[in-house]
Every structure is written in structure tokens, then in C-alpha cells.
C-alpha atoms as a printed R data frame, in Angstrom:
    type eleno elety resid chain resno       x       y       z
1   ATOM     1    CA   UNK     A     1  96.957 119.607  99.022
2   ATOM     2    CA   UNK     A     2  99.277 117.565  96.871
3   ATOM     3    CA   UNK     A     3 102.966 116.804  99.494
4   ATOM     4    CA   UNK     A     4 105.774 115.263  97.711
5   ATOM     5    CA   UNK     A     5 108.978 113.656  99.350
6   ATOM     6    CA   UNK     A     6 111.581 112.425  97.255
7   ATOM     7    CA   UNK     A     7 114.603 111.022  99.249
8   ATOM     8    CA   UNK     A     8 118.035 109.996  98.995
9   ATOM     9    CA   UNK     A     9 120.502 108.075 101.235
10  ATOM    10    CA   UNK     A    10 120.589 108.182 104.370
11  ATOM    11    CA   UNK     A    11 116.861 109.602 103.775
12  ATOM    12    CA   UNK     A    12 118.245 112.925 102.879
13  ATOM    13    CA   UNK     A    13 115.761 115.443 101.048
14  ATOM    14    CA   UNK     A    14 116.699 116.370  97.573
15  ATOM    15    CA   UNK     A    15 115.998 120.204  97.604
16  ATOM    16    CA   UNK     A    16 115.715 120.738 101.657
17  ATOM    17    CA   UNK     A    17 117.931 118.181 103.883
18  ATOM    18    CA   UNK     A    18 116.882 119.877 106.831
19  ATOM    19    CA   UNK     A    19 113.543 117.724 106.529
20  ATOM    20    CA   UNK     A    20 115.250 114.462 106.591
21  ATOM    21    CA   UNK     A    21 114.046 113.699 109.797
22  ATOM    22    CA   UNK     A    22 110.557 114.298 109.127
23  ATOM    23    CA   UNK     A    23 110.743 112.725 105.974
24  ATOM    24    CA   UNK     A    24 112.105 109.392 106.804
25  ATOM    25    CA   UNK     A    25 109.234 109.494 110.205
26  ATOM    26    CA   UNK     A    26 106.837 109.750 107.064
27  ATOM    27    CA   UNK     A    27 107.831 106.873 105.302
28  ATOM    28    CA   UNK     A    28 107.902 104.573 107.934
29  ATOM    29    CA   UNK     A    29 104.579 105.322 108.844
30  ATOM    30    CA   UNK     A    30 103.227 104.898 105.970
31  ATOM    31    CA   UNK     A    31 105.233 101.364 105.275
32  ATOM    32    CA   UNK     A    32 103.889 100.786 109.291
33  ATOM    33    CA   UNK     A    33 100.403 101.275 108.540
34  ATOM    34    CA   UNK     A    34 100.148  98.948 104.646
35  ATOM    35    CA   UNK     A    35  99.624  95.054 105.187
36  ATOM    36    CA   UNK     A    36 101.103  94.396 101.458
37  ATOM    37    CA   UNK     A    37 103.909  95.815  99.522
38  ATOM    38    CA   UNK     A    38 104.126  95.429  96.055
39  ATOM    39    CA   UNK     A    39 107.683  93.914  95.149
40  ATOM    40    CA   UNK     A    40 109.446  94.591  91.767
41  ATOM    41    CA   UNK     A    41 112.268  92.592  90.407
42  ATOM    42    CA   UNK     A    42 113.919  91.152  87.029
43  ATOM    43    CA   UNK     A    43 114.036  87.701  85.868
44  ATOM    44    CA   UNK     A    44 115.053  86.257  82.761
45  ATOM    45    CA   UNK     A    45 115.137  89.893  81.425
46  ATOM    46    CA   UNK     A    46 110.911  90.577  82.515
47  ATOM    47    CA   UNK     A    47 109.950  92.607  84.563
48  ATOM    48    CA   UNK     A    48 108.055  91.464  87.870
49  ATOM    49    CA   UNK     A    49 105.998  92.548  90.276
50  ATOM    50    CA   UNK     A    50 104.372  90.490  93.360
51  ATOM    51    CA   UNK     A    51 102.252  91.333  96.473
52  ATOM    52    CA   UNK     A    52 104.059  90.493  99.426
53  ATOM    53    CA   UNK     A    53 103.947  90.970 103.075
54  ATOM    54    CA   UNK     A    54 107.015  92.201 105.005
55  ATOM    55    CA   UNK     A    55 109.048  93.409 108.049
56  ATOM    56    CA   UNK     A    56 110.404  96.718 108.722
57  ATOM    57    CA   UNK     A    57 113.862  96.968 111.315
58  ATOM    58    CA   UNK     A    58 115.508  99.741 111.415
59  ATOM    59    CA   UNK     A    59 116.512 100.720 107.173
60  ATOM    60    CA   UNK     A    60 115.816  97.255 106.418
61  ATOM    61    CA   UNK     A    61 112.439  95.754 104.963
62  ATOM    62    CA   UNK     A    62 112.373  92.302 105.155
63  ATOM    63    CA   UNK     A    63 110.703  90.008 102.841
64  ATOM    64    CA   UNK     A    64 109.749  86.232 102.902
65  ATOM    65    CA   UNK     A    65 108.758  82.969 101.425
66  ATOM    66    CA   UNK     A    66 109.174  79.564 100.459
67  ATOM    67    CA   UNK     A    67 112.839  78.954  98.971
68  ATOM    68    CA   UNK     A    68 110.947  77.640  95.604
69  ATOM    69    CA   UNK     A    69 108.702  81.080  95.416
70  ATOM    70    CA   UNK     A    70 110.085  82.566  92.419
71  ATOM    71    CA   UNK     A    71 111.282  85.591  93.925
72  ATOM    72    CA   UNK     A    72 113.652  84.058  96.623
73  ATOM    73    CA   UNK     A    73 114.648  81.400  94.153
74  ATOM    74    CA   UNK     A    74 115.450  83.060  91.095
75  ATOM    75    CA   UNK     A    75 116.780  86.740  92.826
76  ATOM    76    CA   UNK     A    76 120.682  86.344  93.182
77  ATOM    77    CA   UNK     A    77 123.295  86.830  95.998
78  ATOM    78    CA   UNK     A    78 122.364  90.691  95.522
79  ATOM    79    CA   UNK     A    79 119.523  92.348  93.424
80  ATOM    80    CA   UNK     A    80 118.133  96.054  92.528
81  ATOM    81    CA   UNK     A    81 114.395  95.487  94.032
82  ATOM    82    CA   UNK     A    82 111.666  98.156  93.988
83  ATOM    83    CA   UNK     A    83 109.102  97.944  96.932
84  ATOM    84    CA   UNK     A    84 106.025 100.186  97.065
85  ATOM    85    CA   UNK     A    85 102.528 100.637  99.337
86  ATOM    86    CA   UNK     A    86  99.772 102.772  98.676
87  ATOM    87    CA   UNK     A    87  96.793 103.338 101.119
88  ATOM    88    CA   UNK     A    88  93.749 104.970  99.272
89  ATOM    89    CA   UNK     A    89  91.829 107.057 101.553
90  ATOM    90    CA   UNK     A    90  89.114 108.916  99.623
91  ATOM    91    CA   UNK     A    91  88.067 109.206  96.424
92  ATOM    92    CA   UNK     A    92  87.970 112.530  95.382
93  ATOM    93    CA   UNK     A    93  84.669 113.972  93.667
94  ATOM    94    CA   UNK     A    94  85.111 117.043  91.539
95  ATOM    95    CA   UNK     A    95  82.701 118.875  89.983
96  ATOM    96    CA   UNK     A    96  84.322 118.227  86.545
97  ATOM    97    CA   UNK     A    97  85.857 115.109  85.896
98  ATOM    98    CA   UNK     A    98  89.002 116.558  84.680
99  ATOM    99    CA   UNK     A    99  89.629 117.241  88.500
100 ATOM   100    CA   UNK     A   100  88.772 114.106  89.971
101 ATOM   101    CA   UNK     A   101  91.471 112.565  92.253
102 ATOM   102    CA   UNK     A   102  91.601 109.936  95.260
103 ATOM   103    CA   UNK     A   103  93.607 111.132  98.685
104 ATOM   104    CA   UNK     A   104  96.122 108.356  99.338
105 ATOM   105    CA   UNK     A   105  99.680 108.418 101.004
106 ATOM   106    CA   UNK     A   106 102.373 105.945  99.179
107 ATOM   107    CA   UNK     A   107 105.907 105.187  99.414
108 ATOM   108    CA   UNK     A   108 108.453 103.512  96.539
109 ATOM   109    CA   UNK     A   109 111.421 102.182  98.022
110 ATOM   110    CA   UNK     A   110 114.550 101.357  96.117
111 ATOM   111    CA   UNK     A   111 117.247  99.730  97.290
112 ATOM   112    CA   UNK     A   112 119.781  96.127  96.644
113 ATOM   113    CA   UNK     A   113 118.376  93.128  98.427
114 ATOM   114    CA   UNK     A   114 120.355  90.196  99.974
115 ATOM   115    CA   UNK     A   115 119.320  86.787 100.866
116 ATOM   116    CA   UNK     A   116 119.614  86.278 104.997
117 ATOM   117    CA   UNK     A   117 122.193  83.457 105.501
118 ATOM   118    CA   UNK     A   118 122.998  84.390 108.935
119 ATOM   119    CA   UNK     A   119 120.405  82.502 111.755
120 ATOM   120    CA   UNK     A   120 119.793  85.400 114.238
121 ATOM   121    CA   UNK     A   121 119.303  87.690 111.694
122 ATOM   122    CA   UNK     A   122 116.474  85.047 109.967
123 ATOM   123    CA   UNK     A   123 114.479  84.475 113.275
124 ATOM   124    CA   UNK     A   124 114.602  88.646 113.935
125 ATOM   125    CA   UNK     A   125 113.361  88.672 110.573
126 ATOM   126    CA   UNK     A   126 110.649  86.444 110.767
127 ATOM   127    CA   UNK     A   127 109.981  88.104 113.963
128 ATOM   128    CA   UNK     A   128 109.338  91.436 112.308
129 ATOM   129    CA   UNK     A   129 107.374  90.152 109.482
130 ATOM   130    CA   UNK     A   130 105.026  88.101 111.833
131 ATOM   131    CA   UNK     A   131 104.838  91.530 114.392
132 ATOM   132    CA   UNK     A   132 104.324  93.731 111.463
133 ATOM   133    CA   UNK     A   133 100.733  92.227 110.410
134 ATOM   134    CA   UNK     A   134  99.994  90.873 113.897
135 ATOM   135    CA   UNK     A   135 102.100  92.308 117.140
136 ATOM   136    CA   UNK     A   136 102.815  89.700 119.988
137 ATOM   137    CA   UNK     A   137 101.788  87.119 117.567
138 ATOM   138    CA   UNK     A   138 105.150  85.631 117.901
139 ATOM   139    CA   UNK     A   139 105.258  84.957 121.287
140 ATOM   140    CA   UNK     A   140 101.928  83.454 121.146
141 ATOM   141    CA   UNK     A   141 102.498  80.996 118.500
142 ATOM   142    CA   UNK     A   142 104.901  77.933 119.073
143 ATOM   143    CA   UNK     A   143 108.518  77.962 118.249
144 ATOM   144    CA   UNK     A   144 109.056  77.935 114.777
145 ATOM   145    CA   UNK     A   145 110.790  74.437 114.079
146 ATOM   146    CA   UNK     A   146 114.553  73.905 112.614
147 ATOM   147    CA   UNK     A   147 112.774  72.224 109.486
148 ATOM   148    CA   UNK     A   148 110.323  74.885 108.556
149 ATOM   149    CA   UNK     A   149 112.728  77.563 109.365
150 ATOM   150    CA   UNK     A   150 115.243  76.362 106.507
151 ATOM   151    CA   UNK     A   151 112.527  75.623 104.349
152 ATOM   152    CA   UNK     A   152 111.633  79.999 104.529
153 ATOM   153    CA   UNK     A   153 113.610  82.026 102.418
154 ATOM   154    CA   UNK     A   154 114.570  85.496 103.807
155 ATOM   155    CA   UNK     A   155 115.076  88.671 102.080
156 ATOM   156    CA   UNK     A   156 116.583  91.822 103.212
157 ATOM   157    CA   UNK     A   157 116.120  94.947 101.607
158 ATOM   158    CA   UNK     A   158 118.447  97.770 102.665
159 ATOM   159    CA   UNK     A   159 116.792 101.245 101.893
160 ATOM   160    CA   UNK     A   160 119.104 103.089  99.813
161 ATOM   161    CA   UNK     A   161 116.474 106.065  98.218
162 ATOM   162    CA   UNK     A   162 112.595 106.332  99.124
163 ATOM   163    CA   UNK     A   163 110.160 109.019  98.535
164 ATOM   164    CA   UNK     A   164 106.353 109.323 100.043
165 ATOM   165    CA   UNK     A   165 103.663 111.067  98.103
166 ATOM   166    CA   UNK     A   166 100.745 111.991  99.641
167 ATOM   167    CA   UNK     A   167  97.312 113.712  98.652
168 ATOM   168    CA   UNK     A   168  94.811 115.184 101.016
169 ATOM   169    CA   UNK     A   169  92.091 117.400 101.170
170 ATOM   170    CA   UNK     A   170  88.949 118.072  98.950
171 ATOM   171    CA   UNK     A   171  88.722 118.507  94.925
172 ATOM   172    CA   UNK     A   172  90.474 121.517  93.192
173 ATOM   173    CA   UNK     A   173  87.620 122.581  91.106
174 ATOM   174    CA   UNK     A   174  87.395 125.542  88.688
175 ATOM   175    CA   UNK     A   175  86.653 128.666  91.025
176 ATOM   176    CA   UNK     A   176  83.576 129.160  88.116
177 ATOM   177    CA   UNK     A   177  82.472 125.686  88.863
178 ATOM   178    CA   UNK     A   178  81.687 126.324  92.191
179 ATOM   179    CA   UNK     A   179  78.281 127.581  91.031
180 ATOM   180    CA   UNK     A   180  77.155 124.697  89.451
181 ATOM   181    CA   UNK     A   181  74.898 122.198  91.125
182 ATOM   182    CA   UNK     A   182  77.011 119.469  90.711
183 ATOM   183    CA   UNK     A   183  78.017 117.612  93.774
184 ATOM   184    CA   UNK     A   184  81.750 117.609  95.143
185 ATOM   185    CA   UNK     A   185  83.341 116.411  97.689
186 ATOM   186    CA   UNK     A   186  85.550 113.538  99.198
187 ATOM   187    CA   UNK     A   187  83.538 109.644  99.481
188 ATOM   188    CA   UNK     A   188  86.231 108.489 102.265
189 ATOM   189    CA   UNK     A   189  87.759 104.827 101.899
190 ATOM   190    CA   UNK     A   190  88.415 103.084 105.017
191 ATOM   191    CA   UNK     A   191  90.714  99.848 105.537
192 ATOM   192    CA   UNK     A   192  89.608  97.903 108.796
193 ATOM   193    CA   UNK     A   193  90.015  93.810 109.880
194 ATOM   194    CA   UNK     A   194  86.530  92.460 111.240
195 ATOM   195    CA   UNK     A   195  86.215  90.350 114.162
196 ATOM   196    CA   UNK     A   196  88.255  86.997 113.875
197 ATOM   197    CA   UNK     A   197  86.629  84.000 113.244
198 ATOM   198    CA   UNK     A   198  87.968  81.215 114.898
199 ATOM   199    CA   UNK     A   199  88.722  77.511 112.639
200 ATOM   200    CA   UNK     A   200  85.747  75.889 115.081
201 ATOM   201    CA   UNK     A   201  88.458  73.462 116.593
202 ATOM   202    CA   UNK     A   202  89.730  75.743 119.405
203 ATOM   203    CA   UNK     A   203  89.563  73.909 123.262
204 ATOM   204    CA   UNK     A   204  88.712  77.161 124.937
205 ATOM   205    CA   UNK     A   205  85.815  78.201 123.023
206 ATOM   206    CA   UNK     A   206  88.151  80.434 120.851
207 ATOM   207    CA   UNK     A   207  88.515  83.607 122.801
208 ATOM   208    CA   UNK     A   208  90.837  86.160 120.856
209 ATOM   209    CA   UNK     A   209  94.459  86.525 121.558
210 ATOM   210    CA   UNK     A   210  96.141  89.972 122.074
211 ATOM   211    CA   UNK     A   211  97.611  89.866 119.297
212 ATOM   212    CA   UNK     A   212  94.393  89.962 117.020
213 ATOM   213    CA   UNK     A   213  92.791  93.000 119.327
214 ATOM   214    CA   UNK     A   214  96.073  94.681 118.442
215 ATOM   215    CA   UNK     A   215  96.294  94.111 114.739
216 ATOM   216    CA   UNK     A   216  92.387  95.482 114.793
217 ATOM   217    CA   UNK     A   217  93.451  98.330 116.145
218 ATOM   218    CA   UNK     A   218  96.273  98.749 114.363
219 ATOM   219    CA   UNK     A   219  95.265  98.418 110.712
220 ATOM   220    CA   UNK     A   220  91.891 100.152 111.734
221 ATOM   221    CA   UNK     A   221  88.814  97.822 112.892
């Protein structure tokens, strides 16, 4: 089953509005679940694209990284930026190869970033991108200091269109095919964090914080 969302702002459905809700619930899980995004952007007339990880508050992603990183540096007051995630769950085994597939769910998000000059709005950010990957993390981890916080540049990306595409189920083979003895099916691809290793220099013996048992969880241990 192939399921196509292509959205407008506010996260308004092209040909049926009424699914707006469910549609915008859709793309936020699937931006909730991804641990990088894929960032486009222009500079000096090329095209770009970098892996980065990121915050989600609200209809705002939020993106960061060392003022020098290229793509806080060079990006002006206000840019066009494309953002995108794609989780591959199965690869999808037809009986002829012109049917072969994978079952994934993605989302491209379009919108015009900014660069976060006000200070509340750069801790919440940070905030967000550190709870995104690992949640509580931030409260576990000392206080970011004055120093390192100017030296991280913030991005915001306000969502202004996003659509989700999303494939599930098993090959669409030939109904003839069916009788061949050729193998098909889905081989299922699973994402999932291991047990943390700790750097060997921990006081306690290195016993796991709640915020690592909740990040296995989350992305799937």
C-alpha cells in the first residue's frame, strides 16, 4: 500500500483539507522517530546537502552547530532550506525485480530558516535538539556555559509546506507470478541503539542515566 501526503500551510491537504489534522500528526511522527535529517541549502550558487541532527517545537525544526560550520556561517539573515528523513523499514522482495520496493515512511519539509538571535529562544532550542536524540538528557548534563553557548549557532526552520510518503505492506507481484517458485516477501530493517558503553572514567562504576534507557526505547533498542 503506497500513502501519499502532500501538504501546504498551515499543514493543509492539497485535494482533502479535512485530513489536515491527521496529516500534520503523521509528519511529526515520523520527524519524532529519525535521529538525522538531511538539510538542503544554496551557497555560492551549489547546491548542498548535510546530515544534521535537530529539534522539533511546535512548527519549528531547529537546527545547530558551530558558528564556523558552513551552514550557519554562510546561510543569511533568512534562507529557503529543504529538510528531509527517511526511515527504511523493509526491503521489499518481489518475485520479479521490476517490482521490488523497500517499505519506508519519509517526510520533506520546506520552509525559510532564520538564525536564533534571541537567548530564551537559543537555550529552548538547544533544549529540544538535546531532548530530541536523548530525553531528560538536559537536565542531567551541567549547565551549558555563556562561552560555549555563543560559540553554537542556532537555526530555526519554520514549516511552511511538508508532505509524508509512506510504503507498507508486501510486494505487488504479477497475479501470474504468483505461481512461480520464486521467493517473495518483505526482509524487515530494524533501527535500534545497543547498550551504552561508558568512557571507563565514570566514579560510580558507570550505571546508565534515564535518559539513555529512554532514547533506547525510543529509537527502538
Amino acid at each position: 500500500m503506497n500513502v501519499e501526503a502532500k501538504l501546504q500551510p498551515p499543514y493543509a491537504r492539497v485535494r482533502a483539507a479535512n485530513r489536515a489534522d491527521y496529516d500534520r500528526a503523521t509528519i511529526h511522527a515520523i520527524l519524532d522517530a529519525a535521529i538525522v535529517a538531511h538539510v538542503g541549502f544554496v551557497d555560492d550558487g551549489r547546491p548542498m546537502v548535510i546530515p544534521m541532527i535537530f529539534g522539533l517545537i511546535g512548527d519549528t525544526i531547529y537546527l545547530h552547530g558551530a558558528k564556523a560550520t558552513r551552514i550557519i556561517k554562510r546561510v543569511g539573515e533568512t534562507a529557503p532550506l529543504c529538510l528531509t528523513v527517511t526511515h527504511v523499514d523493509g526491503l521489499v522482495v518481489a518475485r520479479s525485480a521490476f517490482h521490488h520496493s523497500i517499505n519506508y515512511r519519509s517526510a520533506v519539509i520546506h520552509g525559510t530558516a532564520r538564525h536564533v538571535t534571541d537567548s530564551q529562544e537559543h537555550e529552548r532550542a538547544l533544549v529540544a535538539v538535546t531532548e530530541h536524540l536523548l530525553p531528560g538528557r538536559w537536565d542531567e548534563a551541567r549547565p551549558m556555559t555563556e562561552k560555549e553557548s555563543r560559540a553554537t549557532g542556532v537555526l530555526a526552520l519554520d514549516i511552511e509546506a511538508a508532505s509524508a510518503k509512506i510504503r507498507q505492506g508486501p510486494p505487488v507481484d504479477d497475479e501470474a507470478d504468483h505461481d512461480l517458485p520464486i521467493w517473495g516477501g518483505v526482509l524487515p530493517v530494524a533501527t535500534a541503539i545497543a547498550a551504552p558503553v561508558h568512557d571507563g572514567r565514570m566514579a560510580d562504576g558507570g550505571v546508565p542515566p534515564a535518559s539513555l534507557l529512554k532514547a533506547r526505547r525510543k529509537f527502538g533498542a
